[in-house]
C-alpha positions as CSV (number, residue, x, y, z in Angstrom):
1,X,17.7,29.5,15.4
2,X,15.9,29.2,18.9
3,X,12.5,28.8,17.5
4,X,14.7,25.8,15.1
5,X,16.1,24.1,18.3
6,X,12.7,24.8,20.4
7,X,10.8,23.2,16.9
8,X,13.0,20.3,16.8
9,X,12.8,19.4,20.5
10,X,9.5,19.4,20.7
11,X,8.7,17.1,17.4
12,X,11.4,14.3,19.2
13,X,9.4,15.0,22.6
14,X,5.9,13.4,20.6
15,X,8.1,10.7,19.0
16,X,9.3,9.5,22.2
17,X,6.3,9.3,23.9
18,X,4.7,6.0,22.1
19,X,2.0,4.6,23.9
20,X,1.7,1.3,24.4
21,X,-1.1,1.1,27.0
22,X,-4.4,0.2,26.2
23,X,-5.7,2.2,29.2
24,X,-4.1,5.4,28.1
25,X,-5.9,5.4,24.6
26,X,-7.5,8.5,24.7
27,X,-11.6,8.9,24.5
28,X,-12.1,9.6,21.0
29,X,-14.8,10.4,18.2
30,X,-14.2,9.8,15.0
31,X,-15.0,11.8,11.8
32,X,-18.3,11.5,10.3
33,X,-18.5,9.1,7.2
34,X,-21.5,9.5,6.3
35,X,-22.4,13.1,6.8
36,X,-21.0,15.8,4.1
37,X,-19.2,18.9,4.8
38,X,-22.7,20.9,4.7
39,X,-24.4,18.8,7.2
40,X,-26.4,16.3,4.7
41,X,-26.6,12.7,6.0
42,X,-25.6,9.6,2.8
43,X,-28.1,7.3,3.1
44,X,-27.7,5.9,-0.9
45,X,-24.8,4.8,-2.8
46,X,-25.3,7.2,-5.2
47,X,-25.4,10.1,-2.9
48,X,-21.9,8.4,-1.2
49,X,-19.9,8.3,-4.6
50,X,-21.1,11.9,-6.1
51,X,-21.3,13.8,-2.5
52,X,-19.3,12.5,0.1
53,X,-16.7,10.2,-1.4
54,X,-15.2,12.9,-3.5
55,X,-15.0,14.9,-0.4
56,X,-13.2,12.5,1.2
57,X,-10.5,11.7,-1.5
58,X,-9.6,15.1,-1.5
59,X,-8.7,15.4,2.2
60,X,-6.7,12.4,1.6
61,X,-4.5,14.1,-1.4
62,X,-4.5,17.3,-0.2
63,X,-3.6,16.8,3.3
64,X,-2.2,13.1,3.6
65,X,-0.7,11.4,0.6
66,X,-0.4,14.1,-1.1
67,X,-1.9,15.2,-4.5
68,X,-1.5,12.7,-7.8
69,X,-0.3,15.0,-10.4
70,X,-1.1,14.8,-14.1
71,X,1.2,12.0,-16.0
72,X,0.7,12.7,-19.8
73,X,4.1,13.9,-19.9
74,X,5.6,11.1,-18.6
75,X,5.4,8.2,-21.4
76,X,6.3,4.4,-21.2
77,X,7.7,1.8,-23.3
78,X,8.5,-1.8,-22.1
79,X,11.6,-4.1,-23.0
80,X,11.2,-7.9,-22.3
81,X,14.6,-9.0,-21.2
82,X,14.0,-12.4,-20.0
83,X,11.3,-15.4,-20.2
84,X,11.9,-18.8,-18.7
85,X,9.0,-21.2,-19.5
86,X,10.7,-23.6,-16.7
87,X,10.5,-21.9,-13.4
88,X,9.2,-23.0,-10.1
89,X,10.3,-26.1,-11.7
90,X,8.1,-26.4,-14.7
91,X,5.1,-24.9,-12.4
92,X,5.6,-21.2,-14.1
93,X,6.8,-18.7,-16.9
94,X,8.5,-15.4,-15.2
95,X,9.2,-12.6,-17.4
96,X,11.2,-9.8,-16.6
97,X,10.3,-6.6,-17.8
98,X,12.0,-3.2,-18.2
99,X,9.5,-0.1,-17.4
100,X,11.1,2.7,-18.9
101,X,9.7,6.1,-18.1
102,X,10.5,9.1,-19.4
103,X,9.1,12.4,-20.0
104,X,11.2,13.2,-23.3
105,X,14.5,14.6,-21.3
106,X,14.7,12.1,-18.7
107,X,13.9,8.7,-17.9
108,X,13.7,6.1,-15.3
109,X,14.0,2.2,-15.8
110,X,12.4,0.0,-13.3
111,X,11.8,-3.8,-13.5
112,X,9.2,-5.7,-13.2
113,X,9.6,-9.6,-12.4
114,X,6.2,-11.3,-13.8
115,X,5.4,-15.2,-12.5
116,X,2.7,-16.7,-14.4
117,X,1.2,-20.5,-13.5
118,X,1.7,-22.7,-16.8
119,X,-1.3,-25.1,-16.1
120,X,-3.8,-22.7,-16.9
121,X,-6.4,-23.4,-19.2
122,X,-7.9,-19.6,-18.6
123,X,-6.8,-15.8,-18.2
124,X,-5.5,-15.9,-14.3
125,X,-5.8,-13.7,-11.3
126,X,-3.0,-11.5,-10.4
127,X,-1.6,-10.2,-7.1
128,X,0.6,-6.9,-7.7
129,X,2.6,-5.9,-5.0
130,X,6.0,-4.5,-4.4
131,X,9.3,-6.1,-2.6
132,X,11.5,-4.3,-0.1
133,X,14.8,-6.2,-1.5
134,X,14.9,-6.5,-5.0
135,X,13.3,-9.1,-7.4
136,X,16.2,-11.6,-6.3
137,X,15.3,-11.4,-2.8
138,X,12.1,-12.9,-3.5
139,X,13.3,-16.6,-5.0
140,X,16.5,-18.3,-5.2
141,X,17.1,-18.3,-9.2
142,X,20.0,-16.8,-10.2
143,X,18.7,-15.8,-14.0
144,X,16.8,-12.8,-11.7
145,X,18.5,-9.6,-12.2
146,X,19.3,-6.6,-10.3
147,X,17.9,-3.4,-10.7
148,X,19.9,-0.4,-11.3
149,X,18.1,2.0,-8.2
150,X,19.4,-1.0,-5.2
151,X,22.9,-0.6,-5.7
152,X,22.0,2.9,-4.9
153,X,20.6,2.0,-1.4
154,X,22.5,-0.8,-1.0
155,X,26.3,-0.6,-0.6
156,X,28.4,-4.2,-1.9
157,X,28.7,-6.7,-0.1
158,X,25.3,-6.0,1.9
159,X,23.2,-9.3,3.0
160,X,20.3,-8.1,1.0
161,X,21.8,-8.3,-2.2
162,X,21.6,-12.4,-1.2
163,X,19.2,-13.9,-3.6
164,X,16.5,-15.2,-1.6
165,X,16.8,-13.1,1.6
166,X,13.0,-12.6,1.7
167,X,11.8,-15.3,-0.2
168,X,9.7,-16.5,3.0
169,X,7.7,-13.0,2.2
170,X,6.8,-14.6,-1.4
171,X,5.2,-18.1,-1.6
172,X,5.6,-18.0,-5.5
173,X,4.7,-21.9,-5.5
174,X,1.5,-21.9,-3.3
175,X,0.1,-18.7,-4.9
176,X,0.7,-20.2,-8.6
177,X,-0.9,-23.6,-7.3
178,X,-3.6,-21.9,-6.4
179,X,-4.0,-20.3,-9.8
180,X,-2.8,-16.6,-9.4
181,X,0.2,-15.0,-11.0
182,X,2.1,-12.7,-8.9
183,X,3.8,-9.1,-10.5
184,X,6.7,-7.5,-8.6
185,X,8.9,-4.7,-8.4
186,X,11.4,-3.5,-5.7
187,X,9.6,-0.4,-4.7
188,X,13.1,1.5,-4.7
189,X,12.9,1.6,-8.6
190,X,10.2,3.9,-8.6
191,X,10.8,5.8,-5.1
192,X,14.4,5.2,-3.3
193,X,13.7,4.9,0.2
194,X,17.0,6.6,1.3
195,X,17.5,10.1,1.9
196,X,19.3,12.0,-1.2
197,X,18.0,9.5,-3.7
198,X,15.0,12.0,-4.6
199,X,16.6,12.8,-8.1
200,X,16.3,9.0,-9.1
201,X,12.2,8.6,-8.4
202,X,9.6,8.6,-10.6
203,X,8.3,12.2,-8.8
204,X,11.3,13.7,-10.4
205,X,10.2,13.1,-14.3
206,X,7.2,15.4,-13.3
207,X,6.8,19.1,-13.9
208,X,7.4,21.5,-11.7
209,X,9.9,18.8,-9.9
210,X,12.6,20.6,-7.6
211,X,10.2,23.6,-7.4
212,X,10.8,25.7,-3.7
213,X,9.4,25.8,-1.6
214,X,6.9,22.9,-2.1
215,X,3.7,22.9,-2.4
216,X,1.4,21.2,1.0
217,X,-0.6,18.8,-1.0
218,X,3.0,17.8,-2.9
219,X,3.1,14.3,-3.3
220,X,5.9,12.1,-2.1
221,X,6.9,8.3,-1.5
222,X,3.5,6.9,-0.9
223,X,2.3,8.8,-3.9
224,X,4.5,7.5,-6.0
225,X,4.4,4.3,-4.8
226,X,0.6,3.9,-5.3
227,X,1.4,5.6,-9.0
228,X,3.9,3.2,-9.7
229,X,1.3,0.3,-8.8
230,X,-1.1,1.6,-11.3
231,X,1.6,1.3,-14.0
232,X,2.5,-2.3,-13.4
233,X,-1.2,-3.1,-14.0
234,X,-0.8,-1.0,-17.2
235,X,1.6,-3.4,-18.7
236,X,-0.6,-6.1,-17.1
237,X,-3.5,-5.4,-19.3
238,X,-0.9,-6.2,-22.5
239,X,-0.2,-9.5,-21.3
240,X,-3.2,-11.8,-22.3
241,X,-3.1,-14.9,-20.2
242,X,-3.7,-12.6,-17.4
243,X,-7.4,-11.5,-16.3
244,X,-6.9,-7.9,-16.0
245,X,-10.6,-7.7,-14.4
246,X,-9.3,-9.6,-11.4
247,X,-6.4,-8.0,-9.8
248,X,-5.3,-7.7,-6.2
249,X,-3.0,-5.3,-4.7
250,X,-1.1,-6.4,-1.4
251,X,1.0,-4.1,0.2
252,X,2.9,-4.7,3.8
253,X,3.9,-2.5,6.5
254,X,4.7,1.1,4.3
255,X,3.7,-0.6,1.1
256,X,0.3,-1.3,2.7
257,X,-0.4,2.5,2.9
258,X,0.9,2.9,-0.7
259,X,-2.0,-0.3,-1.2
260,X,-4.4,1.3,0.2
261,X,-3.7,4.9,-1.2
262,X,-3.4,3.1,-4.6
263,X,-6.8,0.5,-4.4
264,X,-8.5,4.2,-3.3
265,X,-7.5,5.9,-6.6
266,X,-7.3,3.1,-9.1
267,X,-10.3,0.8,-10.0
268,X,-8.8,-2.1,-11.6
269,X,-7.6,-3.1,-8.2
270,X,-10.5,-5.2,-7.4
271,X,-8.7,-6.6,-4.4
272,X,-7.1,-4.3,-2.2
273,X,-5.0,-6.0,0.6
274,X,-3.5,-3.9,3.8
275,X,-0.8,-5.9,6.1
276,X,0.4,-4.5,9.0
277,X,0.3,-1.2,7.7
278,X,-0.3,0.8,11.0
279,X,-0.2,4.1,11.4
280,X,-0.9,6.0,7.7
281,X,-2.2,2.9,6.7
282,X,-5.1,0.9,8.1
283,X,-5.0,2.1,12.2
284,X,-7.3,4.8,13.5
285,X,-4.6,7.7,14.1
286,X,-7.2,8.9,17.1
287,X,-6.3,6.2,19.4
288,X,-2.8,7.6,19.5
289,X,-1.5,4.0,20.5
290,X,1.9,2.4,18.9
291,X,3.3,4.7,16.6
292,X,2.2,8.9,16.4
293,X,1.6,11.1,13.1
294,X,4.5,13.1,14.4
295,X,6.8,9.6,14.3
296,X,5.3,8.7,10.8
297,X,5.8,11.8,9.2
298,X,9.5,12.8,10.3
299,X,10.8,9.5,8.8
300,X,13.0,10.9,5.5
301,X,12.2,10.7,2.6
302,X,9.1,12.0,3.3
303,X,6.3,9.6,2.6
304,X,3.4,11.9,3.5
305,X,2.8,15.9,1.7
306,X,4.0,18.7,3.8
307,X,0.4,19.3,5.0
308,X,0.5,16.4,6.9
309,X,3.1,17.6,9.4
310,X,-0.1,20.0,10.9
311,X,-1.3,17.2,12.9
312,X,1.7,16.1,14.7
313,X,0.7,15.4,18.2
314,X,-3.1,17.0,17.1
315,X,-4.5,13.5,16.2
316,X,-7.8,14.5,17.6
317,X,-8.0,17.8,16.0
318,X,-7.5,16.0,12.3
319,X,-10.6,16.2,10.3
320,X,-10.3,12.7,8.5
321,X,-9.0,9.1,9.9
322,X,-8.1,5.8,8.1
323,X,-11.7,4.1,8.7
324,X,-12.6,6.4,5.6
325,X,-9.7,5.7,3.6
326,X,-10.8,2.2,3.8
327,X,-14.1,2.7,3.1
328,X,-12.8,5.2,-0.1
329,X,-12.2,1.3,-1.2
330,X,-16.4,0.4,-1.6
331,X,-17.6,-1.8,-3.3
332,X,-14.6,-3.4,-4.3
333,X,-13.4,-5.5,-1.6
334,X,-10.3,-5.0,1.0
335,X,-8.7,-7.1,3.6
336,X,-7.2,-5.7,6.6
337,X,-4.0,-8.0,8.2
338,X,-2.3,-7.9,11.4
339,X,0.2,-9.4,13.6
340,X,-0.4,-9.9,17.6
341,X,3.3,-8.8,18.4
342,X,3.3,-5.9,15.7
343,X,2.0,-3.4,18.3
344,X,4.0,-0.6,16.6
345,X,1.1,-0.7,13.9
346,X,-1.8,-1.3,16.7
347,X,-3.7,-4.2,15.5
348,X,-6.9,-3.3,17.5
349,X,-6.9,0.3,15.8
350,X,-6.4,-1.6,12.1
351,X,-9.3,-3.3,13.0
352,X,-11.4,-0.8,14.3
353,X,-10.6,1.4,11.2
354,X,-11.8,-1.7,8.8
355,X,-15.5,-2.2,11.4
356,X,-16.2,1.8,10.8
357,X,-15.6,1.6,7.2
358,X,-18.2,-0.9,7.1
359,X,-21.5,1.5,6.7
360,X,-20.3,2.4,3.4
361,X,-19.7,-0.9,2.1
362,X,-23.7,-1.5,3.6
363,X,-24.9,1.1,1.0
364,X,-24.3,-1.0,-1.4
365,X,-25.7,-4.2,0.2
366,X,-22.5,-5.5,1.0
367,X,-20.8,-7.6,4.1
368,X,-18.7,-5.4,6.3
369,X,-17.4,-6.1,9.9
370,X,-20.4,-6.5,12.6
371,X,-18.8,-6.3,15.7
372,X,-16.6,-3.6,17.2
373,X,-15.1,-6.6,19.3
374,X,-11.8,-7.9,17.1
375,X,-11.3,-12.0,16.4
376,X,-9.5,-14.2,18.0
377,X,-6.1,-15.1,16.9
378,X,-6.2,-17.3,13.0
379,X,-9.7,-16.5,13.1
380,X,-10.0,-14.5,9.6
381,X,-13.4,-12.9,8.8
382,X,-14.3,-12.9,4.7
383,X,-16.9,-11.1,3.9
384,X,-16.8,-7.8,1.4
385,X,-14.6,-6.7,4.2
386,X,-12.2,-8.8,5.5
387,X,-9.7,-9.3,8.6
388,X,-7.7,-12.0,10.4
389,X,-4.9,-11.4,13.3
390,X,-2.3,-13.7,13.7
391,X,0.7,-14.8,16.0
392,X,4.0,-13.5,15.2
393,X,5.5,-9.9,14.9
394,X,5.4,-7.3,12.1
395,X,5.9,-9.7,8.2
396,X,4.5,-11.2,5.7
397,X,4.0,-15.4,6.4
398,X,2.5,-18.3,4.4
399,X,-0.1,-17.8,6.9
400,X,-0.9,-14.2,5.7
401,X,-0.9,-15.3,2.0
402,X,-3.3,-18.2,2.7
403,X,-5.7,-16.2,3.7
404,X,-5.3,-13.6,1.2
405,X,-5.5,-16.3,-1.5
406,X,-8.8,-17.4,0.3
407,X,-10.1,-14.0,0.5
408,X,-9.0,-13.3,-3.2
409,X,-10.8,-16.9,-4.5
410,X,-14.0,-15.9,-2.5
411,X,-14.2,-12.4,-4.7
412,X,-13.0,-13.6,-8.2
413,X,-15.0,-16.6,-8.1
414,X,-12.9,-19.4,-7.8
């Protein structure tokens, strides 16, 4: 019980102690990216994707995010409930979809809210990415339904079951002018982000689900998350007006680790878009500035595997840092966003993370960042790699999406 209290104590001690200091960021050296376990220096792209990369991934799953497991038992059918040929005003068709999952005892519905632009004369782009409120929180039409998982994070009578509450997070007019359809989900259909809720995730269709204790390398939100991603773009590649070879993933503040985690392990995103994402996500951990590993990883549920909780105040001991989770992304291109005021996801360690990825993305004689010093503020940078910092505190603004529609036209060609 001592040892318990002592435990406990201690792990609140390294959560308190956020630093916010520039001068108080520790001297650091970051993990090689280009030298393997046994010493051998990448100099090819060949030699990165059979020798190092695969070493890489599998610090990430077995120590971070936590290990995908194996989904052929877990099937999916889809059920189109709605499609308005109107919306936006005449400017789009949105479909809403019901993902049903199920591994032959049990299932899971989920649904996915689908806004394609009408005035197409070709497949179109897609941006995937997951809400934090529910489809209706992202537009004002009432036809959007509910899913079944908010009302169990969500008690009646809450503000976000207003429709429209975060619609300032989803542009659905200037993205569809621009050409792109957008897929969405409310990322509590396929992981709950409450405590308790466990039993009503996807994780929980999987065998050996509920096993004690768990394994380190089990996987958890983020995981499932990035799992979930890959199965919207599944359906995607049955709907034919959209251009399944150009898909974008964007992913804000704990859905911009799931992004990342998901662009990392799934090919078809083409696009892979981090914003404010912080620590877990696009910030070097080693700089130990905004918020800690041990502050990250206590949050319930748990987002990260049990294995992660060894580095907990031990970011310098860590064998592995985000600049090579970014770079897991090569050749396929990935934007790193943050906000001046966000400091809580230390902007400067995003962009450090995204300018030490860049060697990887030069074996394949592509653009990365060139200087260690960051941009100035609405300054983006779009190359292979790309970054912009803007004013404002920790969301997702038309100014963000502007940019990520530029960076998105300037890899698929428009």
């Amino acid at each position: 019980m001592l040892i318990s209290m002592l435990t406990c104590a201690t792990l609140q001690a390294q959560q308190d102690q956020i630093n916010y200091d520039e001068s108080k960021v520790p001297d650091y050296v970051l993990p090689e990216l280009l030298v393997t376990s046994a010493g051998k220096t990448i100099t090819t792209a060949r030699q990165w994707e059979q020798l190092r990369r695969p070493e890489l991934l599998e610090l990430f799953a077995s120590q971070m995010y936590g290990r995908t497991p194996d989904d052929s038992g877990v099937g999916v059918s889809y059920e189109l409930l709605t499609e308005n040929t109107a919306a936006l005003g005449g400017k789009a068709t949105s479909k809403q979809v019901k993902l049903i999952f199920s591994n032959g005892q049990k299932k899971l519905e989920t649904l996915l809210l689908l806004v394609i632009p009408n005035n197409a004369t070709a497949k179109v782009p897609v941006f995937v990415g997951y809400n934090f409120k529910g489809n209706h929180s992202t537009m004002l039409d009432t036809t959007i339904l509910y899913s079944d998982n908010f009302a169990l994070v969500k008690e009646p009578g809450h503000p976000d079951w207003e429709r429209g509450c975060q619609a300032s997070r989803w542009p659905y007019e200037d993205i569809i002018d621009r050409g792109y359809a957008v897929a969405t989900m409310c990322y509590h259909d396929i992981f709950p982000d409450k405590p308790g809720l466990k039993d009503h995730s996807v994780v929980s269709l999987f065998k050996g689900y509920g096993a004690a204790p768990e394994a380190p390398d089990e996987w958890q939100a983020i995981g499932a998350w990035a799992w979930g991603s890959s199965r919207i773009v599944d359906y995607l590649a049955a709907e034919p007006r959209v251009d399944t070879g150009k898909i974008a993933i964007m992913g804000h503040s704990r859905q911009g680790k799931a992004a990342l985690w998901a662009g990392v392990q799934d090919t078809r995103f083409k696009v892979v878009i981090s914003n404010d994402s912080g620590e877990g996500g696009a910030a070097l951990s080693r700089r130990e500035y905004g918020e800690s590993i041990a502050r990250v990883s206590s949050i319930q549920p748990a987002w990260f595997c049990p294995a992660f909780n060894q580095y907990r105040g031990k970011e310098q001991e860590r064998p592995f840092d985000q600049h090579q989770l970014i770079a897991l992304v090569a050749p396929r291109a990935v934007y790193v966003a943050s906000a001046v005021e966000d400091r809580w996801a230390d902007p400067k360690g995003e962009y450090l993370a995204a300018y030490h990825a860049s060697p990887v993305y030069h074996l394949y004689g592509l653009k990365g960042l060139e200087s260690s010093e960051m941009p100035g503020l609405h300054a983006p940078i779009m190359k292979d790699i790309g970054y912009h910092i803007r004013a404002g505190k920790h969301d997702v603004t038309l100014y963000d999406w502007l940019r990520f529609l530029d960076f998105a036209d300037k890899h698929f060609g428009k």
